[in-house]
N, C-alpha and C positions, 0 to 999 in steps of 0.2 A: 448365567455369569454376568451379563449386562446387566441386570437387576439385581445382581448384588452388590455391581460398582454404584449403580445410583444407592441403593439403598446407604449406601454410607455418603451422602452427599444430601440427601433431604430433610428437608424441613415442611414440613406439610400443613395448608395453612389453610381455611377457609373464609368465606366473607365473617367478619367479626370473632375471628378466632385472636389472643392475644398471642402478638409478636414475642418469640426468646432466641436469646443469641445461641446459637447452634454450631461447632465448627463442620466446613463441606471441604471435603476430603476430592482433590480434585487431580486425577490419572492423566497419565501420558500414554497415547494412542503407538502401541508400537510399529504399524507402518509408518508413522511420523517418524519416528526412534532410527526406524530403518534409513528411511530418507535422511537423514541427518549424519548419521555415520557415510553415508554413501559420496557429500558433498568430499569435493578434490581441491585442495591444494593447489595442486600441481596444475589440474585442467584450469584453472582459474587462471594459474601463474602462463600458460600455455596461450591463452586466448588475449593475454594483454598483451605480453610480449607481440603477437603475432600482429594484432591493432594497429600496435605502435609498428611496427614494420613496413604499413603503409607508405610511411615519409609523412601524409599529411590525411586527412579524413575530412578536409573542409568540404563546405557544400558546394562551393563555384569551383572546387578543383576538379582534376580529370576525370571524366567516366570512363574513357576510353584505355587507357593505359590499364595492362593485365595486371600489373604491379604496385604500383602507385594510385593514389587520390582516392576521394568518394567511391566511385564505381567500383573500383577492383575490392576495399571493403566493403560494399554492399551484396557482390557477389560470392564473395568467401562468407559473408555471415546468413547469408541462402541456402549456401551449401551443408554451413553447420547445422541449419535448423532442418536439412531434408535428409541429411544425415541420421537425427535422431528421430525423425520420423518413420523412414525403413525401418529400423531399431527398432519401432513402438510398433509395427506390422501395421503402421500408417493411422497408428490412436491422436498422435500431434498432424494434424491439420496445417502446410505452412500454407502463406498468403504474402503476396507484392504486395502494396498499398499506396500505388505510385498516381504523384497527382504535380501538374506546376505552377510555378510559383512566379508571378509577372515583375519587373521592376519596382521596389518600394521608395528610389530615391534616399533609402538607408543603407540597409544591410546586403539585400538583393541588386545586382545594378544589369543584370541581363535576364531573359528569361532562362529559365532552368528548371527541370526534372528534377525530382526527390522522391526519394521510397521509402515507405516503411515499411520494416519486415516485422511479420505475423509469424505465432504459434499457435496452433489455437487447441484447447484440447474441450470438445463438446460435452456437457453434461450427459450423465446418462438418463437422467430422470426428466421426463418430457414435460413435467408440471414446474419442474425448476426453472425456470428464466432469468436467474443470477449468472451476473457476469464479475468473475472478479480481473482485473486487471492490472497486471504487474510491467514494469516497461523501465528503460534507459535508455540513452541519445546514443549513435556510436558516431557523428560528426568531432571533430576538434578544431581546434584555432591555437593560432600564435598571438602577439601583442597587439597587432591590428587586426580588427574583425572581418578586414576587407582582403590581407592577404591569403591568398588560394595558392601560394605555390611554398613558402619556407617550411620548417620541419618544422611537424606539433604533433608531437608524440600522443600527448592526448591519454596518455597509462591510466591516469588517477581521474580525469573528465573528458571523456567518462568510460575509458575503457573497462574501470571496476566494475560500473554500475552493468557497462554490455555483456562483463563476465560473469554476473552473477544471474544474468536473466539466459543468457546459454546456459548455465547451468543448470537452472530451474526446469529449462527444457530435458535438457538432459536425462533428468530425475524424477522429474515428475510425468514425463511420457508415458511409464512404466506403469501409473496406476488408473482406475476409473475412478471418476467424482459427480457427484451429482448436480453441480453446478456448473457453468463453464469457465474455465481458466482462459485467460487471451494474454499472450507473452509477448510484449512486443518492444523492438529494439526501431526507436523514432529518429526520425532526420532532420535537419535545419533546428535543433536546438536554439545553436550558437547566434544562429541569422533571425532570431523573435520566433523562438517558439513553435516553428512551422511548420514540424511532422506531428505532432501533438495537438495543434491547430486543429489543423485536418481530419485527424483521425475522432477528436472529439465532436466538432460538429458531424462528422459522417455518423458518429454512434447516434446522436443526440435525434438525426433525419431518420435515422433506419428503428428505432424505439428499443436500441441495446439497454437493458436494464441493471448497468453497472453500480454495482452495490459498494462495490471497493477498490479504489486507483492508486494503487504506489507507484510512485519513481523513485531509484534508487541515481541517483546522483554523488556524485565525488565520494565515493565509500571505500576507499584504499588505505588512505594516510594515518599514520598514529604516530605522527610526529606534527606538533602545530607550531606556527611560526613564532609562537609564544615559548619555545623550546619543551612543552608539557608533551610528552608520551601517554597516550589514553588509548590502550585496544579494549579498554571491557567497556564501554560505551558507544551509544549510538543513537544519533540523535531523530526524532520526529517531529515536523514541521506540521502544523495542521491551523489552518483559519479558524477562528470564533465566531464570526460576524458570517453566516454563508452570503457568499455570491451573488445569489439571485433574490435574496430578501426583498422582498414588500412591504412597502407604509406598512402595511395594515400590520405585517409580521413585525415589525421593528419597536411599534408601540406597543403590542401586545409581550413582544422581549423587554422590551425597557420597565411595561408593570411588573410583571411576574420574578424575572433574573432568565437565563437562563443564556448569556452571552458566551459560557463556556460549556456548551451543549451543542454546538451543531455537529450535522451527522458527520463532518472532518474529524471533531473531537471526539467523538463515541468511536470511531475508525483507530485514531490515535491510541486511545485507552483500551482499544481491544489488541493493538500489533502489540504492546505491553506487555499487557495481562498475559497472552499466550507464548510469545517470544521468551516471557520470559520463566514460565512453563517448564520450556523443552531445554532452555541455554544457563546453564548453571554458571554464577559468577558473572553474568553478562548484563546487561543493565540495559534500558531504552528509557531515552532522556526527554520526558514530552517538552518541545518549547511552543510557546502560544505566538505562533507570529505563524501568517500565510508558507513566510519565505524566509532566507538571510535577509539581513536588514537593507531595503533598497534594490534585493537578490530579486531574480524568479527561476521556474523550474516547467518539466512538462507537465503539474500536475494540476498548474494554474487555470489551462484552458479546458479541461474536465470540470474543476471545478464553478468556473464560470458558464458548463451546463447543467449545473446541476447536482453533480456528484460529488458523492464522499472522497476525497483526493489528499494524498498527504505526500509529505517528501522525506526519505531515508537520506542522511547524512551523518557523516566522519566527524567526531566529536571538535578536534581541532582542526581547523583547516590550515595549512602552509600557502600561502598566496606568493610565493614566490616561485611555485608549482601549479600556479593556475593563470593559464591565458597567458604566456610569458614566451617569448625566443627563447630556446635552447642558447645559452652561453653559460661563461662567467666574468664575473666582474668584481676585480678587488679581493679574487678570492670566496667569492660567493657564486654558488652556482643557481641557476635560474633554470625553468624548463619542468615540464609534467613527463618526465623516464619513469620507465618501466621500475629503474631501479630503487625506486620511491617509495614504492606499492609493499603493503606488509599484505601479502596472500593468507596467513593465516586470519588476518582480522577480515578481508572480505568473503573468506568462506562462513564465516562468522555470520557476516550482514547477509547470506544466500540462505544459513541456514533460519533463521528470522524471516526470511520472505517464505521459505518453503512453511514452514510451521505454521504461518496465520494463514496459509492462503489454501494448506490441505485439509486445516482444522477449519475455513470457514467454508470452503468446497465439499465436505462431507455433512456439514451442519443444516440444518432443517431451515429456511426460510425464514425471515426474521417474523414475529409480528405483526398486523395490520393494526391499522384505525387503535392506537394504541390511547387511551384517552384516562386521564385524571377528573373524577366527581369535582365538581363544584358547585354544586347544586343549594349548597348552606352550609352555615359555618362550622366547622368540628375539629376538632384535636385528630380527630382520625385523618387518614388518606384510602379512599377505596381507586384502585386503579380498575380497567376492563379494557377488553383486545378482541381479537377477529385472531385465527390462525391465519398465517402469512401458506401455510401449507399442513398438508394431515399423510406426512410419510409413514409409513408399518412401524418405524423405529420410533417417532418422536416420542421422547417420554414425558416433556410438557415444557415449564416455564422457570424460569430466574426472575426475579422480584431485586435488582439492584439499589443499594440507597447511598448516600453520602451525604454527609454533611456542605452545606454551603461554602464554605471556605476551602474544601478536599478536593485536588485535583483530579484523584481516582475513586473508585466507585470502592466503600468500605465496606459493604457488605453483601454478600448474594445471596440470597436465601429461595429455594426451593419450593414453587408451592403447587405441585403435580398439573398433572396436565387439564385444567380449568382455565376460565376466559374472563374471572375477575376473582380480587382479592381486598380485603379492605387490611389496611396494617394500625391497629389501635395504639394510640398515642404517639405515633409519628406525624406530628404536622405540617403540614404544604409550607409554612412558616421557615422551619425551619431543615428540613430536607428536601433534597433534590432525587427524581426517583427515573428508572427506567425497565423495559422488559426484553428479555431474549427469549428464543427458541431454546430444545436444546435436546441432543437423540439421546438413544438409550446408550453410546458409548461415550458421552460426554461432548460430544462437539456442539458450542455455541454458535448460535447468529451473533452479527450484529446486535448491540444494546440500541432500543427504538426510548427515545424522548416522548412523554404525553402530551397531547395536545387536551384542550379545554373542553371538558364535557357538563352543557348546565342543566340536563336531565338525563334519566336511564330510557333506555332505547325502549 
């Protein structure tokens, strides 16, 4: 049966065999199916509300108070996650993540404790060393970043983004994956970044090999302060220019092109493609910026180790629900309430994070040493790869192209499970190329970019 799904999905192609457009008939994985029906509403609507009920979530606020401040939500969102742990007969892994944070003279003005809470759900495949990782802040603020004690409900930032990664716990405890899943709800947001900080340099020391970082940030609202209603949109935030680029990498991007290629954008193009797979009617909006404009997010300091890091946001945003006093004034009301929050469209952005993250969790390892001929001049393009990994299932490779000016990848075409391909009359000129993994039930890797090959090995 698996091979009969690929068979309606190949293109079979060997070095100098000529390239034809082929249509690839591309299935929906029904435990994905399943997961996705299973997303609640209601639990969503459940976990904001309850957020918000803290009074306030800042980071300098109470730890101590059973009710109120930071602590008493850090230890209700422990409890959810060990909750669904017993659930899973102990498959979700939870973890502290508690580190402090000394006076910055900004945003910090005492020493203070902060925690991030872990999910962790372990590959089962001992050759896998993918880490994918999904996360949201659950801290909140009022108008001043300094006040710790007035009411910041906090519903929409980011209570959405913490209800939809308890969810994912939720949901996703229930199955095995071959890669590891790391769920985690981060601290000190609001205050620069600072469970997200930590938690990246921690992976970056220990050699986590984090293939893919979402933050789901401000994902509630479908009402923008522009008065536009958008629940079938959702937008992806992903850099161009990677992080840690070198001279040497910078010029060799500046000859060739390929500034809308870093492994952010290949991430981007992939939560897309699959998102929108499984979510009929629903759209992912790629925008070419790190961040909001002048904005940042938790996915910043991931990606300034190194990794593929993007951020999930709410088509429109209402800034009059973001960072604001709970009032009103003149008739307009101010403040991030619960009552703000369209739960149907965050089940929406849960079911978007479950789909890329079970279809890239079951997916074979992406490519190695993925390299384009350059060897002499030709109308042609031969690409060649290393397997990233050799599971029972992989049934081989996707050969993606697009044209230059294409934001997304226009064609994928199938060329069995081989380690090079030459694609006649496609020129390095004028297409841009990449390769993924892909098993016999259709789950992709990551899309790998080529790097420069001036002879065959």
């Amino acid at each position: 049966m698996r091979w009969l799904r690929l068979l309606l999905m190949m293109l079979f192609l060997a070095p100098g065999l000529s390239l034809r457009a082929q249509p690839i008939a591309i299935h929906r994985d029904p435990r994905i199916e399943e997961m996705l029906r299973d997303v609640s509403p209601a639990e969503i609507e459940r976990h904001i509300r309850t957020l918000a009920g803290f009074h306030t979530r800042h980071s300098l606020s109470t730890q101590q108070d059973p009710r109120r401040g930071i602590g008493a939500a850090a230890r209700w969102l422990e409890a959810q996650m060990r909750r669904y742990s017993e659930a899973s007969g102990g498959r979700l892994r939870v973890e502290l993540d508690t580190f402090w944070v000394e006076p910055d003279g900004r945003r910090i003005n005492r020493r203070v404790r902060l925690t991030n809470i872990l999910g962790i759900l372990p590959g089962r495949d001992p050759a896998n060393k993918q880490v994918i990782l999904i996360g949201a802040h659950y801290d909140s603020r009022a108008s001043n970043p300094m006040d710790s004690i007035s009411y910041a409900p906090g519903a929409n930032d980011d209570g959405s983004g913490t209800a939809v990664v308890l969810e994912l716990a939720r949901i996703m405890s229930r199955y095995d994956y071959d890669a590891t899943i790391v769920l985690v709800l981060f601290a000190g947001e609001e205050q620069g970044l600072l469970g997200s900080e930590h938690l990246a340099r921690r992976a970056r020391e220990e050699g986590w090999q984090i293939v893919a970082m979402i933050t789901n940030d401000i994902v509630g609202n479908t009402e923008g302060e522009n008065g536009i209603r958008d629940n079938r949109r959702l937008r992806v935030f992903s850099e161009g220019v990677p992080a840690t680029e070198t001279a040497e990498q910078a010029q060799l991007r500046q000859s060739i092109g390929g500034e809308n290629d870093s492994p952010a954008r290949q991430l981007a193009r992939y939560i897309k493609e699959v998102a929108e797979r499984y979510l009929d009617q629903f759209e992912i909006k790629l925008i070419y910026r790190r961040d909001r404009f002048l904005r940042g997010g938790d996915h910043i300091p991931f990606s300034r180790q190194g990794y593929a890091a993007v951020r999930l946001t709410e088509m429109h945003e209402h800034y009059d629900r973001q960072h604001q006093n709970v009032r009103t004034e003149n008739g307009r009301s101010f403040g991030d309430l619960p009552e703000y929050v369209d739960v149907a469209y965050v089940a929406q952005v849960a079911r978007v994070n479950l789909a890329v993250a079970a279809n890239l969790a079951w997916a074979p390892a992406a490519p190695q040493e993925v390299e384009i001929d350059v060897s002499g001049l030709s109308s042609d393009t031969t690409l060649r790869w290393k397997p990233g990994s050799t599971p029972p299932d992989l049934a081989g490779y996707y050969v993606l192209l697009r044209e230059t000016t294409s934001p997304v990848w226009e064609r994928k075409l199938f060329v069995g499970n081989t380690t090079e391909v030459t694609l006649q009359g496609y020129s390095k000129d004028n297409y841009f190329f990449a390769v993924q993994a892909v098993d016999q039930e259709g789950h992709e890797s990551l899309m790998v970019w080529p790097r420069l090959a001036s002879r065959r090995p």
